[in-house]
MMTF fields as JSON, N, C-alpha, C and O atoms, coordinates in Angstrom:
{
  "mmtfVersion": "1.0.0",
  "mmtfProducer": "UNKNOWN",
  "numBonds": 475,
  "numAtoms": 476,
  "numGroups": 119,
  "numChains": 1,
  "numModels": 1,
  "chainsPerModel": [1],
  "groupsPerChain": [119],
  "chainIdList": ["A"],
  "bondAtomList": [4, 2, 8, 6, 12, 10, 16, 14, 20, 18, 24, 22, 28, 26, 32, 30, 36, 34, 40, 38, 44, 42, 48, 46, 52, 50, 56, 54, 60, 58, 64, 62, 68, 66, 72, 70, 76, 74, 80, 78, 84, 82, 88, 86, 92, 90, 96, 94, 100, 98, 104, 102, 108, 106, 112, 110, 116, 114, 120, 118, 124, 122, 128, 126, 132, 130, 136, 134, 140, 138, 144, 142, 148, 146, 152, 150, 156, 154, 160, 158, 164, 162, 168, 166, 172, 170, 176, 174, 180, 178, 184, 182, 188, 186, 192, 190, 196, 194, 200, 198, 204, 202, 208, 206, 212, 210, 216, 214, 220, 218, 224, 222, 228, 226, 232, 230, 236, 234, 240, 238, 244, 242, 248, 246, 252, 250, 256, 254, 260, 258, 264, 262, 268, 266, 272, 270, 276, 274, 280, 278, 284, 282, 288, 286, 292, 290, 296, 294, 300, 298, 304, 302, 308, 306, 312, 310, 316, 314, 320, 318, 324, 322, 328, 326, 332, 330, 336, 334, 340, 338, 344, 342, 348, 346, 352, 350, 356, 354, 360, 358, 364, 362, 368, 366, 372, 370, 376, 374, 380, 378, 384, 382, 388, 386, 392, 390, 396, 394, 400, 398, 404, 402, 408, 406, 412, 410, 416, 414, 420, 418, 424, 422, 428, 426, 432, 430, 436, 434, 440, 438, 444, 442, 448, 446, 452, 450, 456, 454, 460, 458, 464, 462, 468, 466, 472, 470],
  "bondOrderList": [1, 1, 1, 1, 1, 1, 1, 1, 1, 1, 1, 1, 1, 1, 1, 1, 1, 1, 1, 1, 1, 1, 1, 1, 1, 1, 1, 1, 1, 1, 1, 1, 1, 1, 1, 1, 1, 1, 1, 1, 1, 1, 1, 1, 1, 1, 1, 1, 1, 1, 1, 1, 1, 1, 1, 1, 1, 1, 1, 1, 1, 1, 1, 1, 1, 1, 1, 1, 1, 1, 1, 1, 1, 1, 1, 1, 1, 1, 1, 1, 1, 1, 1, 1, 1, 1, 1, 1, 1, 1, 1, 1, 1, 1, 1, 1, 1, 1, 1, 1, 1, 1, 1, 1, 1, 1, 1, 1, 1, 1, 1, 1, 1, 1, 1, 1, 1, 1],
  "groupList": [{"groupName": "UNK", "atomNameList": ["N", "CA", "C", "O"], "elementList": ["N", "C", "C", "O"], "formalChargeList": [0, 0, 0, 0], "bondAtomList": [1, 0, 2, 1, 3, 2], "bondOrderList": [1, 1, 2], "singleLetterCode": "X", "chemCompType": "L-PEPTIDE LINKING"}],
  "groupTypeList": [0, 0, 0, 0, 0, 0, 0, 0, 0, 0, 0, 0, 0, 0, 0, 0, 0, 0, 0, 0, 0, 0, 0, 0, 0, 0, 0, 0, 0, 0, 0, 0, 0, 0, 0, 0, 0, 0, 0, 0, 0, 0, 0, 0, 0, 0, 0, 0, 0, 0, 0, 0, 0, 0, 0, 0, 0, 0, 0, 0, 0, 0, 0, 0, 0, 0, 0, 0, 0, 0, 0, 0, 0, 0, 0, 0, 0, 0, 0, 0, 0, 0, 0, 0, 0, 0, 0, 0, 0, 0, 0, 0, 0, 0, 0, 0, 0, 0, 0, 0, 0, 0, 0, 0, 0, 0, 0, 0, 0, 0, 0, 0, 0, 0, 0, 0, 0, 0, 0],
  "groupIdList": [1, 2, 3, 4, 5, 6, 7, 8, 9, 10, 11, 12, 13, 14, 15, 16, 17, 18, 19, 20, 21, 22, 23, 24, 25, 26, 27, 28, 29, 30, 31, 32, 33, 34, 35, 36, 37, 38, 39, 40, 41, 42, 43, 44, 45, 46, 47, 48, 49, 50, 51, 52, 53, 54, 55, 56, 57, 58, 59, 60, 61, 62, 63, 64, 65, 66, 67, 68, 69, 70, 71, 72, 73, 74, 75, 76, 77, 78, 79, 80, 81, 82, 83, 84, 85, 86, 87, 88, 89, 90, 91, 92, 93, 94, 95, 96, 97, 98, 99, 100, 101, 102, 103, 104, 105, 106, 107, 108, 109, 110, 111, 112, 113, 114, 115, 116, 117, 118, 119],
  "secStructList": [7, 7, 7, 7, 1, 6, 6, 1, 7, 1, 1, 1, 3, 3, 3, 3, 3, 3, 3, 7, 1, 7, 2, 2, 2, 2, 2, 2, 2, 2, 2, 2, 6, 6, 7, 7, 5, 7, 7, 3, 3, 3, 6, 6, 3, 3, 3, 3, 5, 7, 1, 6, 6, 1, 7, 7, 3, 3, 3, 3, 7, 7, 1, 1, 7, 3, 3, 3, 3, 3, 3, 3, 3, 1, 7, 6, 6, 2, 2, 2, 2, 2, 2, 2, 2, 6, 6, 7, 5, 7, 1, 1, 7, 1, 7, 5, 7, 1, 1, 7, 3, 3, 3, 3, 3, 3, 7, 6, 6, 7, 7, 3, 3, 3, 3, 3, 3, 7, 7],
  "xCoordList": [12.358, 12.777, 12.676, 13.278, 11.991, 12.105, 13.067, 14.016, 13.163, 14.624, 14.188, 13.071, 15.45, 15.209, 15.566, 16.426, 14.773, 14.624, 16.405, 17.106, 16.503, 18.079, 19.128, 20.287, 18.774, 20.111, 19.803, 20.331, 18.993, 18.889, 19.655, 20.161, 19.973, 20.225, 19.32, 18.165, 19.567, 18.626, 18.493, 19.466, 17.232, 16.992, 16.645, 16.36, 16.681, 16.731, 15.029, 14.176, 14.932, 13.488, 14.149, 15.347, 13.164, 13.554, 12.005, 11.746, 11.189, 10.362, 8.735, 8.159, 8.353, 7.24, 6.099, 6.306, 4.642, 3.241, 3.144, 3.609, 2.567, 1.585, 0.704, 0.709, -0.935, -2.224, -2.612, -2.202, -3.734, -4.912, -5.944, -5.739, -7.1, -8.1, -7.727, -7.678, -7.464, -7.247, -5.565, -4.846, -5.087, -3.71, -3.179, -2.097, -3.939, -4.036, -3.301, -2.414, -4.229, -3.686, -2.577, -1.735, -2.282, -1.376, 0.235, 1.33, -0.196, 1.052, 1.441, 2.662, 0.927, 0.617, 1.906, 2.854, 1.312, 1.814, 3.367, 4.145, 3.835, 5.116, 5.732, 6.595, 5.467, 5.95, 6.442, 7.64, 5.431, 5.635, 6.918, 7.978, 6.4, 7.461, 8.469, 9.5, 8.593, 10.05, 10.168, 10.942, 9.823, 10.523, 10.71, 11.866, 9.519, 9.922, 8.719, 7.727, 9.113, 8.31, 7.32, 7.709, 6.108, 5.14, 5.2, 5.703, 4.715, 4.586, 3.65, 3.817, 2.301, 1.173, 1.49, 2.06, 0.77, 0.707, -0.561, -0.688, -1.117, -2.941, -3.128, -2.482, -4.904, -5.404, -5.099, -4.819, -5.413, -5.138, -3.924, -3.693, -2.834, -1.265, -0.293, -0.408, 0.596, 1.888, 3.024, 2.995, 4.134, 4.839, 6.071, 6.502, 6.343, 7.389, 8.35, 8.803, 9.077, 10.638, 11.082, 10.819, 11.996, 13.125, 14.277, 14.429, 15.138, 16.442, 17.357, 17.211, 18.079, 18.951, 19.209, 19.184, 19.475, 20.138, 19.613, 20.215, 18.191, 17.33, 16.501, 16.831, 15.46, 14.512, 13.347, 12.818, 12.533, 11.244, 10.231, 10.29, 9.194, 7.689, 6.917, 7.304, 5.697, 4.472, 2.988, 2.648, 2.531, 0.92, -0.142, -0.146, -1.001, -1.604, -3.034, -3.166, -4.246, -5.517, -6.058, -6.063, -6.62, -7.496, -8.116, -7.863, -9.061, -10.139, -9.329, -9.425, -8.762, -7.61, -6.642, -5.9, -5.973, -4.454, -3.557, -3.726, -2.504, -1.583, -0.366, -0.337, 0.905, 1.799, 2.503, 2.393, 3.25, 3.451, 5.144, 5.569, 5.864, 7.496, 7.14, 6.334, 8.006, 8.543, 10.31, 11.134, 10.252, 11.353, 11.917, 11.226, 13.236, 14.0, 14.041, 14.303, 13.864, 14.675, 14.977, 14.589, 15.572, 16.681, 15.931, 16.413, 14.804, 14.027, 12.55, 12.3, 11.712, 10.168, 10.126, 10.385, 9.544, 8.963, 9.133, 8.228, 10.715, 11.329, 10.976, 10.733, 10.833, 10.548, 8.686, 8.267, 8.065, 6.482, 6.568, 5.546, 7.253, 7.554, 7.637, 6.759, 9.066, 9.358, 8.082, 7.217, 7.85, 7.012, 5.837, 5.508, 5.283, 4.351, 4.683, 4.173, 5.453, 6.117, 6.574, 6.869, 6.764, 7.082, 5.275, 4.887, 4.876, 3.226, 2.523, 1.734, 3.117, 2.333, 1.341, 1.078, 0.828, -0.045, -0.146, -0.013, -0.364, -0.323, -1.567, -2.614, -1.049, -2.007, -2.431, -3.464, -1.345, -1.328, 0.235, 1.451, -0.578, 1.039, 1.543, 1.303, 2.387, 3.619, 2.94, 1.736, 3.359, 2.901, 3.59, 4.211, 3.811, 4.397, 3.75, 2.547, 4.03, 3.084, 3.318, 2.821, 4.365, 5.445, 6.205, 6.274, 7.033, 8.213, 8.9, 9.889, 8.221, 8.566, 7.847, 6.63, 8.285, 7.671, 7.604, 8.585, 6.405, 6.289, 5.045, 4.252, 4.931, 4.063, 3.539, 3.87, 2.502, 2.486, 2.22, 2.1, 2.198, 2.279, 2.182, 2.72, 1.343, 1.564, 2.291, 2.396, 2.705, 3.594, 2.369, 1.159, 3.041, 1.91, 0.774, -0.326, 1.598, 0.885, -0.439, -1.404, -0.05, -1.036, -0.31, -1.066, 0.877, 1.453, 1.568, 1.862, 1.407, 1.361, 3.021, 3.409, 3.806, 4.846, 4.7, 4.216, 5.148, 5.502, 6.889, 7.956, 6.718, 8.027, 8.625, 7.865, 9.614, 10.38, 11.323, 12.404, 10.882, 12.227, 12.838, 12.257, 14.362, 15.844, 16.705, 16.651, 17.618, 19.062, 19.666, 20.772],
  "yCoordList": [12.08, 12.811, 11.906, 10.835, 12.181, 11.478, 11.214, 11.996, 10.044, 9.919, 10.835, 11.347, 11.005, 11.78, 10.459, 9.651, 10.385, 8.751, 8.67, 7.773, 10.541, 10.739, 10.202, 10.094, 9.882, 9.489, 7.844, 7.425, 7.171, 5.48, 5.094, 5.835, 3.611, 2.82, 2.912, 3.191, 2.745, 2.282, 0.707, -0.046, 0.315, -0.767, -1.412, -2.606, -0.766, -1.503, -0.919, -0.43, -1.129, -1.307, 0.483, 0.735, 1.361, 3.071, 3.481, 4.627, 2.464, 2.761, 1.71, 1.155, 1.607, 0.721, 1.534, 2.259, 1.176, 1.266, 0.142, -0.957, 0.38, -0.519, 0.166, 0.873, -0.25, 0.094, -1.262, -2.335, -0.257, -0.964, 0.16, 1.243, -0.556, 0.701, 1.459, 2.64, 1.301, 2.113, 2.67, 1.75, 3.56, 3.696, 3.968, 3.603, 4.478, 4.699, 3.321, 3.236, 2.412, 0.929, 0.717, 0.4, 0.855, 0.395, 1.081, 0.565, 2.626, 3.26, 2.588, 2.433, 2.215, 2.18, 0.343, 0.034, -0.302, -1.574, -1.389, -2.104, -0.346, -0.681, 0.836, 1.398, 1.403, 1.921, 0.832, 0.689, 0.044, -0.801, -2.325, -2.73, -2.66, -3.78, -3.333, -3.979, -2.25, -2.162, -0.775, -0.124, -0.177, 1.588, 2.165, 2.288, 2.667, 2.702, 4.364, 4.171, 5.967, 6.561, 6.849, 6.578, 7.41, 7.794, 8.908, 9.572, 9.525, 11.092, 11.42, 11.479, 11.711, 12.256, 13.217, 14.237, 12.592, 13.516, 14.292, 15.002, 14.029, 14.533, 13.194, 12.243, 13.714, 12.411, 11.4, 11.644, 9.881, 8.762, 8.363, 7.18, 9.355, 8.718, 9.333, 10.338, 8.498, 9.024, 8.394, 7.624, 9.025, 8.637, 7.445, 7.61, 6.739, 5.393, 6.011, 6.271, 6.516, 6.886, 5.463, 5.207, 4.609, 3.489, 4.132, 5.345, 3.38, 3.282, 4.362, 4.269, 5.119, 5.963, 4.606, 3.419, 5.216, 4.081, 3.273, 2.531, 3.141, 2.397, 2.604, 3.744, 2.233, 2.557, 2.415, 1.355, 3.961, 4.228, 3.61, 2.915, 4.032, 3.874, 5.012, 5.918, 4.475, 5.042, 3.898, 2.843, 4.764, 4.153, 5.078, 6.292, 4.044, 4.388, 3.915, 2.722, 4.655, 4.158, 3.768, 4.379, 2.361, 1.714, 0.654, 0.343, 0.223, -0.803, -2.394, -3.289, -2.108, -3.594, -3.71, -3.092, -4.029, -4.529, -5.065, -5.921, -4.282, -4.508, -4.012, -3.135, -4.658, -4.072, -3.642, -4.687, -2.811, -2.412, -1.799, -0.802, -2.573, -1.547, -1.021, -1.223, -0.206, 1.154, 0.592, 0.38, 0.513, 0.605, 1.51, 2.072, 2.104, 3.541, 2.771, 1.62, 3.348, 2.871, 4.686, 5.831, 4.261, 5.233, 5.991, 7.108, 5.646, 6.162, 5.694, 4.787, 6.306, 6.122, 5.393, 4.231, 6.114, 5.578, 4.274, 3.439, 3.994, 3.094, 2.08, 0.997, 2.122, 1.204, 0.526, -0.606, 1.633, 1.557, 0.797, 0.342, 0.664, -0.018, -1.112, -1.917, -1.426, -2.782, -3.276, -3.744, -3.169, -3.686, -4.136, -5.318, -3.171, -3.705, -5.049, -6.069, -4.426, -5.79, -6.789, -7.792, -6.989, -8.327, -8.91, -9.735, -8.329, -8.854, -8.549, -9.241, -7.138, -6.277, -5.512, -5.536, -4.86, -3.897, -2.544, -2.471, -1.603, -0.672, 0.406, 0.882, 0.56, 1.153, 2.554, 3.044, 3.011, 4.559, 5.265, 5.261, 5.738, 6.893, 7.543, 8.308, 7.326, 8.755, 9.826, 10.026, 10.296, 11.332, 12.078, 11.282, 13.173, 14.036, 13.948, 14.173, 13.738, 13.705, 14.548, 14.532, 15.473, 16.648, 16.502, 17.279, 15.085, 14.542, 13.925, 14.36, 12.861, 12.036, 11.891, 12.078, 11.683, 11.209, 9.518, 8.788, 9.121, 8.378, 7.239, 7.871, 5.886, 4.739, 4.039, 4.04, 3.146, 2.04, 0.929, 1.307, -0.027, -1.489, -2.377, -2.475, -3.11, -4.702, -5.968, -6.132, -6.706, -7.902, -8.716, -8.557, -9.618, -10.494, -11.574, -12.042, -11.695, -12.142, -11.319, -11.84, -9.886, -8.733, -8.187, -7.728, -8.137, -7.587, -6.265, -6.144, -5.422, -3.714, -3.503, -4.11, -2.639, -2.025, -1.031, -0.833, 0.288, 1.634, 1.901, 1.323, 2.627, 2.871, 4.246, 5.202, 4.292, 5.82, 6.184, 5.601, 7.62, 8.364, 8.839, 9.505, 8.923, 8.599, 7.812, 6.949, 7.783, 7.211, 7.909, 7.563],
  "zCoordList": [10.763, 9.581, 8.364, 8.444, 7.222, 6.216, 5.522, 5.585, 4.634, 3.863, 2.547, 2.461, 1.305, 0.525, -0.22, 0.13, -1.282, -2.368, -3.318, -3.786, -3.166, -4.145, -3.289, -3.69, -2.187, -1.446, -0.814, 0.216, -1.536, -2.041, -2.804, -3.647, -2.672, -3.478, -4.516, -4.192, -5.693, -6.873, -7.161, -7.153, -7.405, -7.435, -5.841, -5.741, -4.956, -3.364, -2.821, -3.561, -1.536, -1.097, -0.564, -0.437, -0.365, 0.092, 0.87, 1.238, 1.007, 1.622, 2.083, 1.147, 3.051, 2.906, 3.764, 4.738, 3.05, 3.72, 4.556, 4.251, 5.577, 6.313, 6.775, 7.782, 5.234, 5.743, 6.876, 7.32, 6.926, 8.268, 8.916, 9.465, 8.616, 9.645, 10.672, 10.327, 11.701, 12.565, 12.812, 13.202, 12.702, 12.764, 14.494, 14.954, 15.016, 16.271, 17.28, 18.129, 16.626, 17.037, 16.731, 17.571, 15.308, 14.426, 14.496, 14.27, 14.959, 15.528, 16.978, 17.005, 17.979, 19.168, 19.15, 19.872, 18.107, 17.481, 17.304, 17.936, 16.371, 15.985, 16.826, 16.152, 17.91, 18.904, 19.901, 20.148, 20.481, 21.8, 20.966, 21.443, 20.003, 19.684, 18.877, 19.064, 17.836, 17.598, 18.263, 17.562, 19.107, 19.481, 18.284, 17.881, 17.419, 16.102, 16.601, 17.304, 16.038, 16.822, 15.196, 14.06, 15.567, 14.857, 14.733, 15.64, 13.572, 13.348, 12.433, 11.215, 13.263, 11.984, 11.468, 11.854, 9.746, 8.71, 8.103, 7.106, 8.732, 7.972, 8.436, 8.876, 7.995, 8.365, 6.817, 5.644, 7.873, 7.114, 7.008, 6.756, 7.198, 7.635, 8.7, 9.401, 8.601, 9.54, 8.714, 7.754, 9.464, 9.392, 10.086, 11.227, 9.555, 10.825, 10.773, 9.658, 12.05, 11.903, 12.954, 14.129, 11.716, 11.871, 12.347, 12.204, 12.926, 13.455, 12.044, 10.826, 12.677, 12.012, 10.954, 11.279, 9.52, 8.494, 7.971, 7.195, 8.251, 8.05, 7.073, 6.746, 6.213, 5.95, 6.144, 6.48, 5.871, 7.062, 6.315, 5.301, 7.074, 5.993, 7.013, 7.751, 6.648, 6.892, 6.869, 6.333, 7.678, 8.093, 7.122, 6.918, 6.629, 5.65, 5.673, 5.399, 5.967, 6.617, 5.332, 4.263, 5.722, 4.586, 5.589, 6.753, 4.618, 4.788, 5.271, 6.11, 4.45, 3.952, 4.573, 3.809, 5.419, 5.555, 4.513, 3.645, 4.859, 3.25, 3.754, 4.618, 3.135, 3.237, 2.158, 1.517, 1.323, 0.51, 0.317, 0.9, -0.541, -0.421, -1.487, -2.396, -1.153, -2.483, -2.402, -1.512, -4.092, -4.832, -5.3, -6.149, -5.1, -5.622, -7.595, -7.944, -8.004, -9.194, -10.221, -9.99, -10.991, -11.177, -12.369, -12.556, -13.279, -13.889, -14.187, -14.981, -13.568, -13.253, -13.74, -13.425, -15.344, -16.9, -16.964, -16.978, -17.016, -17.761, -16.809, -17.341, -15.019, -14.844, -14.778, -14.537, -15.063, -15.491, -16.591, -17.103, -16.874, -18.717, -18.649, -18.957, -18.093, -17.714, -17.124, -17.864, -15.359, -14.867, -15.972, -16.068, -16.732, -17.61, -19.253, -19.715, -19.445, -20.345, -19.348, -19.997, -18.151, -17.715, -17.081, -16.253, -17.641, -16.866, -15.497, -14.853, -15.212, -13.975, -14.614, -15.816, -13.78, -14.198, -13.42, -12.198, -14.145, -13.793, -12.71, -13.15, -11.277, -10.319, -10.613, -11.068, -10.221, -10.262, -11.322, -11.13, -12.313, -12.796, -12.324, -11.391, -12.941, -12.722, -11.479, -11.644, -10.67, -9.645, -8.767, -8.063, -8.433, -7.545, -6.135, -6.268, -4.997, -3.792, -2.696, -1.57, -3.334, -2.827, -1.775, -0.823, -1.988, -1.293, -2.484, -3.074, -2.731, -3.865, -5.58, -5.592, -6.521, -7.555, -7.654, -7.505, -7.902, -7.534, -8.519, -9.218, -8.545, -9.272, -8.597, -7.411, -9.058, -8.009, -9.523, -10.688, -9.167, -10.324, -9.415, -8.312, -10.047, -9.338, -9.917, -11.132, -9.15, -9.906, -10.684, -10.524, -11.558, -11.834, -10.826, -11.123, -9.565, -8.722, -7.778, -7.217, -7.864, -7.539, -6.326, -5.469, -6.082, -4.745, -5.284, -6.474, -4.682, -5.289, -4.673, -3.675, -5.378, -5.41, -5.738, -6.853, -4.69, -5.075, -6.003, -5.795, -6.782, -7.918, -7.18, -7.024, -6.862, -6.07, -6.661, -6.743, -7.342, -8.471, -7.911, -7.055, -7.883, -7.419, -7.41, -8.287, -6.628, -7.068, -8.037, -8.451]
}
């Protein structure tokens, strides 16, 4: 079951990707070492359901291996803003993905962070 981003902490981690080519593997991976169960979504993802209380993620098919958190923060914009006046840059805007609204930005070092509206 997915979490709902309104019932996060703001400012805390509410969600993470882990791409990688094959998900098949990759579900198969964090089934056998954490008992963590999988749940496809269309192709190219699933979903991670973590330990009750926890927060989940998802598998996300790409070329690249990457891991990626999502941050709740308490207003998109403002934190598209920030992130960009402190020297990130901006991935993807503002977006609806019809769960969450949602960003992505990178730090100045290039680690991508999802932005998650709620709290």
């Amino acid at each position: 079951m997915a979490r709902a981003a309104e019932s996060l902490v703001p400012n805390s981690v509410g969600h993470f990707d882990v791409a990688g080519p094959d998900l098949k593997t990759l579900g198969a991976f964090y089934t056998s070492v954490f008992d963590w169960d999988v749940e496809a979504r269309g192709p190219g993802s699933a979903l991670l359901q973590t330990p009750t209380g926890t927060v989940g993620g998802a598998l996300v098919e790409s070329d690249a291996a990457a891991l990626t958190l999502g941050i709740v923060v308490p207003d998109l914009l403002l934190a598209i803003e920030k992130a960009l006046q402190a020297g990130g840059t901006l991935v993807m805007p503002a977006t609806g993905n019809g769960w969450v609204r949602k960003a992505q930005v990178c730090d100045p070092a290039g680690n991508m962070l999802t932005l998650i509206a709620g709290g």
